[in-house]
C-alpha positions in Angstrom: -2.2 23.0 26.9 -0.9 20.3 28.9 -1.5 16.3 28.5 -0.7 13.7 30.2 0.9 11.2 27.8 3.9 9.3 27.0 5.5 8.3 23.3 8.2 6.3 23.3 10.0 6.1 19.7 12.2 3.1 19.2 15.2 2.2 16.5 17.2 4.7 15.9 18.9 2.1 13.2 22.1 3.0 11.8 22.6 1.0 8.2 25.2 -1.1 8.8 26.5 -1.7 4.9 25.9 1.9 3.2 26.2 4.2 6.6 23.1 5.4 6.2 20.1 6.5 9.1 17.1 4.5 8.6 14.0 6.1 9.1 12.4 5.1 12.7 9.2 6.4 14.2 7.5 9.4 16.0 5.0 10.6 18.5 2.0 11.6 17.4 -0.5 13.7 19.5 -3.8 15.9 18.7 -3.6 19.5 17.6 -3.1 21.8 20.6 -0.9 19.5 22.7 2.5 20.2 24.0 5.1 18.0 21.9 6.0 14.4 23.5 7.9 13.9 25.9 11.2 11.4 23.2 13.3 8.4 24.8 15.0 5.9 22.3 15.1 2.3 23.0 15.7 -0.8 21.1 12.9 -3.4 21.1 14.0 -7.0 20.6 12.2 -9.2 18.0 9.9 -12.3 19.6 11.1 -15.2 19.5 9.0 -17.3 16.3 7.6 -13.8 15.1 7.5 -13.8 11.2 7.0 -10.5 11.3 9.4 -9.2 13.6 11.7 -6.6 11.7 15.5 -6.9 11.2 16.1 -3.8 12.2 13.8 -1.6 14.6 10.3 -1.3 15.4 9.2 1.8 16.5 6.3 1.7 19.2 3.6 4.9 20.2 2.9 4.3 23.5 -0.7 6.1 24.7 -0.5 6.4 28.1 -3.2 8.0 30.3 -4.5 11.0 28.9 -5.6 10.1 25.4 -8.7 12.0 24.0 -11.5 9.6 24.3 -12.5 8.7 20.5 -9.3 10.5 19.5 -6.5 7.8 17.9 -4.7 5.6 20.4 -6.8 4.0 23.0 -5.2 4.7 26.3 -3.0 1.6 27.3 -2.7 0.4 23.4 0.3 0.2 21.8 0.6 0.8 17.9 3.7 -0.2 16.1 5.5 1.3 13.0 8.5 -1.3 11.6 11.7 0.9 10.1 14.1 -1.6 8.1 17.7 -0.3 8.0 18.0 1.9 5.1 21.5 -0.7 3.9 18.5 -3.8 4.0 16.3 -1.3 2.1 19.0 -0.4 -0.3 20.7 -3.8 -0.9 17.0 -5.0 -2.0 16.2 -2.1 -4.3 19.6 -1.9 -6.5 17.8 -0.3 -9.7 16.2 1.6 -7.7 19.4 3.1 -5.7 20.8 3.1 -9.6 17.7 4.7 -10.9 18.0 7.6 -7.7 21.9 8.4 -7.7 21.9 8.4 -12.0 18.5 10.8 -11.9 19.7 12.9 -9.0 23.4 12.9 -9.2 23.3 11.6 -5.3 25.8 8.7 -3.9 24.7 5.3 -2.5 23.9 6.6 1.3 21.8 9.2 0.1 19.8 6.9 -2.0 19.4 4.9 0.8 18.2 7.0 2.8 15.7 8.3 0.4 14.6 4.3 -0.2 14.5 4.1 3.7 11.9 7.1 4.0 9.8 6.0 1.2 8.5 2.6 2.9 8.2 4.6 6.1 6.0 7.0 4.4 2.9 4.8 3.9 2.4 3.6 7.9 3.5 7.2 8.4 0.3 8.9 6.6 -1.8 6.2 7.8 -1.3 7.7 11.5 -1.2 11.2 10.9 -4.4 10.8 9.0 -6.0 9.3 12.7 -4.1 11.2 14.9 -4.8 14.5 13.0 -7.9 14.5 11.1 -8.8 18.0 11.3 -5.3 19.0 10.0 -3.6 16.3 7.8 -3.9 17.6 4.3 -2.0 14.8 2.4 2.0 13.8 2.1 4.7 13.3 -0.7 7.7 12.7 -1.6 9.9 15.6 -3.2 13.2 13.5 -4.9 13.6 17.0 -6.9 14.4 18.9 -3.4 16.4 16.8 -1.7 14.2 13.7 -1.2 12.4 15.9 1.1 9.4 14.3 3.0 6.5 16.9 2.8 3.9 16.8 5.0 0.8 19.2 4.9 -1.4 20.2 7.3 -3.9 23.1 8.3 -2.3 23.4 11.7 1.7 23.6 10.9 2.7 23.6 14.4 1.5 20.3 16.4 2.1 18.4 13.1 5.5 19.5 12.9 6.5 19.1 16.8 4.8 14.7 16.6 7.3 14.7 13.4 10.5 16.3 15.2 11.6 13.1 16.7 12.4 11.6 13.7 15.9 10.5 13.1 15.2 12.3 9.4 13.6 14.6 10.8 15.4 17.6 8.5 14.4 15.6 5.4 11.0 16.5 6.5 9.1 19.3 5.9 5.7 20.3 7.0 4.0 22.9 4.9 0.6 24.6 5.6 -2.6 24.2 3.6 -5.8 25.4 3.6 -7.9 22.2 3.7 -7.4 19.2 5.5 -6.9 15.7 3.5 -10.2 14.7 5.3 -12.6 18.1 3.9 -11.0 17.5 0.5 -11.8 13.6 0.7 -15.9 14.2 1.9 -16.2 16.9 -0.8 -14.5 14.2 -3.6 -17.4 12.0 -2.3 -20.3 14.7 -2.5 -18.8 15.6 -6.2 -18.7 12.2 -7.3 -22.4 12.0 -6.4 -24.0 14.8 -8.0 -22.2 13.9 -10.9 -23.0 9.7 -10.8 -19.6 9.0 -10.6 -16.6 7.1 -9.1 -14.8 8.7 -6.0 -10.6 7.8 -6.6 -11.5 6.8 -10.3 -13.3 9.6 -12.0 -12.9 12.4 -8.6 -10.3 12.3 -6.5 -7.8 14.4 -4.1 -5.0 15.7 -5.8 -2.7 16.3 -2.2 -0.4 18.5 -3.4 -2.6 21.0 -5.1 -4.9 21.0 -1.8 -7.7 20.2 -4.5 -10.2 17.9 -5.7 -10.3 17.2 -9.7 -13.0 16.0 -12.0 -11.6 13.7 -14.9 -13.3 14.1 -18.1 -14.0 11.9 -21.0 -15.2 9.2 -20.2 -17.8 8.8 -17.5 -18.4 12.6 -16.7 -18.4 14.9 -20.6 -16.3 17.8 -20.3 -19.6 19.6 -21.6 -21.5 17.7 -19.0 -23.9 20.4 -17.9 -23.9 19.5 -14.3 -20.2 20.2 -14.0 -19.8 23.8 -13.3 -22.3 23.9 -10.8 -21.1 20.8 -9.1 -17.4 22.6 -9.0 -18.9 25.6 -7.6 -20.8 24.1 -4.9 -18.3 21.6 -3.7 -16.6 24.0 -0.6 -13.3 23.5 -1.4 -10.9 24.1 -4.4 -11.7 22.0 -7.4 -10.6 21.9 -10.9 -11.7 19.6 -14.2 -9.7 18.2 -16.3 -9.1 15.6 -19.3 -8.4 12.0 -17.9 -6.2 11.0 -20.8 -4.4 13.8 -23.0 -4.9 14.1 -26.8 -1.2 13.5 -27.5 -1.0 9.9 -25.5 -0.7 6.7 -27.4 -2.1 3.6 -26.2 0.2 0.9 -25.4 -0.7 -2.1 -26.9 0.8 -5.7 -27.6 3.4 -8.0 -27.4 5.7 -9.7 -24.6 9.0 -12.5 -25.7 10.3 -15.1 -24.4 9.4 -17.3 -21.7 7.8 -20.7 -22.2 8.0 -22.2 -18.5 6.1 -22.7 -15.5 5.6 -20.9 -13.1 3.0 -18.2 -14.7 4.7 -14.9 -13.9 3.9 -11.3 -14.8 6.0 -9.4 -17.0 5.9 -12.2 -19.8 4.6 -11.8 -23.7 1.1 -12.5 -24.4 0.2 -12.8 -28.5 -3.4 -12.2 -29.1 -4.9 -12.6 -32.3 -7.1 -9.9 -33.8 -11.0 -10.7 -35.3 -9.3 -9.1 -38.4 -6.6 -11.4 -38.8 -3.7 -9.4 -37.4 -2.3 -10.2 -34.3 -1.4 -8.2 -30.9 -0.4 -8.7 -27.8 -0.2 -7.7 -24.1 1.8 -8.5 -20.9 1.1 -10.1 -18.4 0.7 -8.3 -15.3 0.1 -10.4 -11.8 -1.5 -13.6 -10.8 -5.2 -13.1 -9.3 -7.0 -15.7 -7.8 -10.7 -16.0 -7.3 -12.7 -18.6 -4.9 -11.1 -21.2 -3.0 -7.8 -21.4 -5.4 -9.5 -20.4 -9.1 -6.1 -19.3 -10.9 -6.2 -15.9 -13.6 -4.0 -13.9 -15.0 -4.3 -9.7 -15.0 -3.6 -7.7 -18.1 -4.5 -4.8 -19.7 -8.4 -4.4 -20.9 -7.9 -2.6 -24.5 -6.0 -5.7 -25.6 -8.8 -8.1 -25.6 -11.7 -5.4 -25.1 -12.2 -3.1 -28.5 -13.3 -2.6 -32.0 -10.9 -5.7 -33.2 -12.1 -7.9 -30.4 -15.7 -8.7 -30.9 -14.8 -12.2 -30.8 -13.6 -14.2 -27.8 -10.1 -14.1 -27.2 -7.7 -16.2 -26.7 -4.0 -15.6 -25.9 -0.8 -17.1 -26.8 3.0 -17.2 -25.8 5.2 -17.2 -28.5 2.3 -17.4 -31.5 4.8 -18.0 -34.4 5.9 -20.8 -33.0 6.0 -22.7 -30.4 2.5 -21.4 -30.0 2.1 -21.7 -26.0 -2.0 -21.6 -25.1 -2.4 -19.4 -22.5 -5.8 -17.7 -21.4 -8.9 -17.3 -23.0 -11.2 -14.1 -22.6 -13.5 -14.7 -19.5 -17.8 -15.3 -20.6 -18.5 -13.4 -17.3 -19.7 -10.2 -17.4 -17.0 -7.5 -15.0 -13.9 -9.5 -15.9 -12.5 -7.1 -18.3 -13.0 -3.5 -19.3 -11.5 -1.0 -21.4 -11.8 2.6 -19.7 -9.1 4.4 -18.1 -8.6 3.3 -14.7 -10.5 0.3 -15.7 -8.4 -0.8 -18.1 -8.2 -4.2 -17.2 -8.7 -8.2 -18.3 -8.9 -10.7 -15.6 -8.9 -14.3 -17.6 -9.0 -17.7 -16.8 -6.4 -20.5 -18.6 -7.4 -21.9 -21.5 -8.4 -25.8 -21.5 -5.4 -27.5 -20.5 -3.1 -24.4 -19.9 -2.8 -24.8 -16.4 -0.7 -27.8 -16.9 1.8 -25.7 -19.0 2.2 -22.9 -16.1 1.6 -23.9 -13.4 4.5 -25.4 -10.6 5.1 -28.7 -10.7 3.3 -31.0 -8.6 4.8 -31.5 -5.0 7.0 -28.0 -5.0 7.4 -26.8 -1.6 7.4 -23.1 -2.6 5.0 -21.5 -4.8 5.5 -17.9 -4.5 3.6 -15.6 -7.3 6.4 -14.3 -9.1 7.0 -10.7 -11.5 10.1 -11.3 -13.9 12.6 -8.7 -13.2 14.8 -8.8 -16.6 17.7 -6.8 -17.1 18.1 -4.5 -19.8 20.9 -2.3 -21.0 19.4 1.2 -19.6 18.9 -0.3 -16.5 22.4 0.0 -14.7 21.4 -0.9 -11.4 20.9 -4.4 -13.0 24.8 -5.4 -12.5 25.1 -6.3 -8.9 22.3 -8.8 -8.9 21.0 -9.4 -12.8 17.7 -10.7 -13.9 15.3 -12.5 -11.4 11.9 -12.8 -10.3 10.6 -10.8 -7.6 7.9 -12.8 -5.1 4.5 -10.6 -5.1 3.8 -10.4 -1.2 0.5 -8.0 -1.6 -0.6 -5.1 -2.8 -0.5 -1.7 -2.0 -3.7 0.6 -2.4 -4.0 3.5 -4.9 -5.0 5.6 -1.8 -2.0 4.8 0.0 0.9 5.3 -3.0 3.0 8.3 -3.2 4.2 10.7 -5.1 7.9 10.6 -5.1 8.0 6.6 -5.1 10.6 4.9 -6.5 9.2 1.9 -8.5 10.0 -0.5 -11.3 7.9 -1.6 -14.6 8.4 -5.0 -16.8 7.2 -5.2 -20.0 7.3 -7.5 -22.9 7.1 -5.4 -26.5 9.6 -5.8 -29.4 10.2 -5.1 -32.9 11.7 -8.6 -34.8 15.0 -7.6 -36.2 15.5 -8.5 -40.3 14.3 -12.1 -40.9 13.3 -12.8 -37.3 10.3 -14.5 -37.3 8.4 -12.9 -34.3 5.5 -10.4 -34.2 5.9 -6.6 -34.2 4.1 -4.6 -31.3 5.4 -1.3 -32.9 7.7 -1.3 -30.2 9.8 0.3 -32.8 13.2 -0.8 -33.9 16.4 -0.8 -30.9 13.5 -1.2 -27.7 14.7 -4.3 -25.4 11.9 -5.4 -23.7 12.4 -6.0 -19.7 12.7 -3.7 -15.8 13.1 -0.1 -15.9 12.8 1.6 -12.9 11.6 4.9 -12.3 9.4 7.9 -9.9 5.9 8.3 -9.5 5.1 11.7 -10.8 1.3 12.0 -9.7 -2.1 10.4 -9.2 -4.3 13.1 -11.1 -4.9 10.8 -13.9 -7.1 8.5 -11.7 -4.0 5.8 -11.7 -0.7 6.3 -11.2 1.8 8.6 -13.4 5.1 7.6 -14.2 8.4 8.8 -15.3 10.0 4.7 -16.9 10.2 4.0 -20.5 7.2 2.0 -22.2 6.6 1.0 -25.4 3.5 -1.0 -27.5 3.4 -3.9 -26.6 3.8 -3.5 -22.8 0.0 -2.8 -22.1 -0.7 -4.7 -18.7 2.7 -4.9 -17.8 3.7 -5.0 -14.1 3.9 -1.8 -11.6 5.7 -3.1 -8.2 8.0 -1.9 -5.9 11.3 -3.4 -6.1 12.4 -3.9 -2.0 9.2 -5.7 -1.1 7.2 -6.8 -3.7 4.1 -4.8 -3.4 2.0 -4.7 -6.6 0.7 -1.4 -7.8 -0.6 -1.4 -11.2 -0.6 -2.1 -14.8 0.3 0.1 -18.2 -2.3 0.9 -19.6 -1.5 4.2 -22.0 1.2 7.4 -22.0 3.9 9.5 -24.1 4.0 8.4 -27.6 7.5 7.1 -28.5 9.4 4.4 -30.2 12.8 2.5 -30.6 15.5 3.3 -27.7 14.8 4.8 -24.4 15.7 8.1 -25.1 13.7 10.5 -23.6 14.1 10.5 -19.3 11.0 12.8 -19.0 8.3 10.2 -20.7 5.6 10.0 -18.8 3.1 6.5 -19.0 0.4 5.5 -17.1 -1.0 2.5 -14.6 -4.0 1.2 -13.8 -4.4 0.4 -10.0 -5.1 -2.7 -8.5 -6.6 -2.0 -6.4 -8.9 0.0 -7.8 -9.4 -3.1 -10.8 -10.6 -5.1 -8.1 -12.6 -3.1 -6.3 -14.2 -3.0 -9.8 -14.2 -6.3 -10.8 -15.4 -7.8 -7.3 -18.0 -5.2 -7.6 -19.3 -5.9 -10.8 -19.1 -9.8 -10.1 -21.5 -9.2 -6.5 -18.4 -10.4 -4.6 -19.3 -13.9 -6.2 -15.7 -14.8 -7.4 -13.8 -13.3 -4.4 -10.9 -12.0 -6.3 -7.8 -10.7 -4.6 -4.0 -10.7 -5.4 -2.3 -13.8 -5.8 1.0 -14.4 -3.6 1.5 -17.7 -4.7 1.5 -18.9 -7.9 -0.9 -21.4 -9.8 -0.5 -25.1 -8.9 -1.6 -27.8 -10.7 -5.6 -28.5 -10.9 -5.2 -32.3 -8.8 -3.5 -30.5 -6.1 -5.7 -27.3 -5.3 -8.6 -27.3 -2.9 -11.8 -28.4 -4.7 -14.4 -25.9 -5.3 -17.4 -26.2 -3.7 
């Protein structure tokens, strides 16, 4: 079948620095049309756009044609933005590291990989309206080749919208039996019957073409609903435990870091109703209202048997004892249950002052510290630094196959330090470690980076452009040294603690991710 319309894909971007083919845009087209007809053009960036790309943007025209209801609307133009895979590369040096060290690949190919993964997002976005009766998910495959797969009930028209891609043989589309849509309403049906969360306690798993039930927590693995619930969902479905039996929870302790601004990644002591003290780090700044400042964390460090008490957190508790934040009054500020293992809490009395940037600075972006550690090679061409937070990225919308980076704060005093122990165990340097998103099947996001006690709430982020993704909240069981390149550990989402949190709060406090830091009280917006 025939159709009258036109795609034009722009940038065809050769990476200047590394050599490498950055990943530009396609056609896209319902299933049953002819493929589009491909011309290549470069699109210059407006003059006084913010936004406009340093490298290509890639435009789908819709021309005449277009179903009605069906994607495009005819005459509209929707753009994709590819950044040069060098740009991509030069911003992401742990994670090049972390790809050519894993995957015994050079620089250009790690690139390239790096390139792929940011178009991957906007990418699954469109397929997902262009092709809802056949788009069945999309991940990365490092292990192959740092292969782009695509699935899809109808191979064919997927594949032929895909072919103009200048990686187009690093993609692959593969067939399934159920489209990402199907498997998405049944989630919703399952998550019903059973008085549960859709993408917290049932969700998609995209490269199984299933749905799964997690167990444990808010559905019993006895629950006697469950087996007839799985049966009658329509598609493929399996149940299993959200958190294995042999997965420590990682719990206390950042280090060093006594100045303003408030940044995630830094060592929060918090002492125990017993006497003992623990510890977290923190993860991003939230705000709430107007300008209300917070600070994310993990849940389980102030949210527990110990902490019947209010909390309040320190930096540095041994001395110089830094006040911090204080456990929040308000009910659906903090939780402790796997994804919503999170604490969202206010300063303490006169904290602000102590973290926040000084008065009359003319930038005041929300900052993740990116400290260098001996394991992490790809720290030598840059070294430590903070990394601005621009936004977030939602759990629906991350990957499998990712490349991301983790900060945490836990450590083990050497003989006669005076500093408290998170059982991080003895050799651990706390900082970045950058690693691969492994799966989603937990109800967060699975990771293969190194963790230890002590980095609970820690920071999940991409490196290239600062997108938050989630916190640590729990994994593989270890101590001392980074020794073992297969340990897996565990995030909370975001954007799944928000949609919690704002939830649970009635939408009262309006709380979203902060992209610039906390300022001090005189100079932020009065509350009204």
């Amino acid at each position: 079948m025939r159709f009258g319309r036109r795609v034009m894909v722009a940038g065809v971007v050769t990476a200047c620095a590394l050599g490498a083919t950055a990943v530009a845009g396609m056609p896209f087209g319902d299933a049953g049309r002819t493929p589009a007809t491909l011309t290549a053009e470069r699109i210059p960036a407006s003059p006084g756009d913010d936004a406009a790309p340093t490298g290509a943007q890639v435009r789908a025209d819709s021309g005449r044609g277009s179903r009605p209801g069906g994607g495009a609307t005819p005459g509209a133009a929707a753009t994709l933005r590819a950044r040069p895979a060098a740009e991509v590369a030069a911003g992401s040096p742990a994670s090049v590291s972390y790809l050519r060290d894993r995957y015994r690949i050079d620089a250009d190919e790690a690139a390239r990989r790096l390139a792929l993964q940011e178009l991957s997002a906007p990418l699954a976005a469109r397929l997902a309206t262009e092709f809802p009766a056949a788009y069945g998910g999309m991940w990365l495959d490092q292990a192959a080749g740092g292969v782009l797969t695509v699935a899809a009930t109808g191979v064919e028209p997927v594949r032929a919208a895909l072919a103009g891609m200048p990686d187009a043989a690093r993609v692959r589309v593969v067939p399934v039996r159920h489209p990402l849509r199907q498997l998405t309403e049944a989630a919703t049906r399952l998550a019903s019957t059973l008085d549960a969360t859709v993408g917290a306690d049932v969700l998609v798993d995209e490269r199984a073409n299933e749905v799964v039930v997690l167990t444990g927590d808010r559905i019993a693995a006895d629950d006697p609903r469950l087996a007839g619930a799985l049966r009658a969902a329509g598609v493929p479905t399996r149940a299993q435990a959200r958190i294995a039996g042999t997965v420590v929870q990682k719990a206390c302790d950042p280090r060093y870091c006594a100045q303003a601004p408030m940044r995630g990644g830094i060592r929060l002591d918090v002492p125990r109703d017993d006497d003992t003290v623990g510890g977290c780090t923190t993860g991003f700044n939230v705000v709430g209202g107007l300008r209300d400042p917070y600070v994310l964390t993990a849940g389980h460090c102030v949210v527990g048997g110990r902490h019947q008490l209010v909390d309040r957190t320190w930096h540095q508790f041994l001395g110089p004892k830094v006040p911090v934040n204080v456990e929040s009054s308000r009910p659906g500020l903090a939780e402790n249950a796997y994804p919503y293992d999170y604490a969202i809490m206010p300063y303490q009395a006169g904290a602000i002052g102590l973290w926040a940037y000084p008065a009359g600075a003319t930038q005041v972006p929300s900052l993740v510290n990116y400290w260098c550690v001996p394991d992490s090679t790809g720290c030598a061409t840059r070294g430590s630094r903070d990394v601005a937070i621009t936004g977030h990225v939602p759990w629906s919308a991350i990957q499998t196959g990712w490349v991301v980076c983790a900060t945490g704060a836990a450590y083990t005093p050497k003989a006669g330090e005076q500093y408290v122990d998170s059982g991080a165990g003895a050799g651990y340097v706390p900082g970045t470690r950058c690693g691969e998103i492994i799966g989603k099947t937990s109800g967060g996001i699975d990771v293969r980076i190194c963790a230890r006690p002590g980095d609970s709430g820690g920071p999940l982020f991409t490196e290239a452009d600062g997108k938050a993704l989630g916190i640590l909240s729990h994994g593989d069981p270890g101590q001392g040294p980074c020794t073992n390149p297969n340990e897996r550990n565990s995030y909370a989402p975001v954007s799944t603690i928000l949609d919690r949190a704002n939830a649970r709060t009635d939408g009262t406090l309006r709380l979203r991710m902060a992209t610039q830091g906390p300022v001090p009280p005189l100079t932020r917006p009065a509350i009204r």
